[in-house]
Phi, psi and omega in degrees: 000347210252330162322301172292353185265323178301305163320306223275306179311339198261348180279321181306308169335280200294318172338288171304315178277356165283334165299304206261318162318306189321302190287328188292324150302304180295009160287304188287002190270303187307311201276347195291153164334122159263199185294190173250130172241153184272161203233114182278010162270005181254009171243346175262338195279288195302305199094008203251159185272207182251347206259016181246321170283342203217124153223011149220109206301118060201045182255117158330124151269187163346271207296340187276326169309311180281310175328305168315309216296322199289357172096028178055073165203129183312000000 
């Protein structure tokens, strides 16, 4: 008898901790960055294409660093 109570406790084990993986992905799924995306009003704002701030998206160059620093104004 004590055999089956040991098994039984270890199923009870993995249950919960697969139980507990779970919610712990679906946390990090729920919480994560989403992607970056472009923000087409700062080309419609500008008249500039997206490739004059960024060359390689969604990283700032030069003109785009300054853009920012200026409150996102030329």
């Amino acid at each position: 008898m004590r055999e089956q109570s040991s098994s039984v406790g270890s199923i009870r084990f993995l249950v919960l901790g697969a139980g507990a993986v779970a919610v712990a992905l679906a946390a990090v799924i729920a919480f994560a960055p989403g992607e970056a995306k472009a923000n087409p009003g700062f080309a419609q704002q500008t008249g500039k294409p997206c490739g004059f701030c960024h060359s390689k998206p969604p990283e700032l160059n030069a003109q785009g660093k300054a853009f920012k620093a200026k409150g996102n104004k030329l």
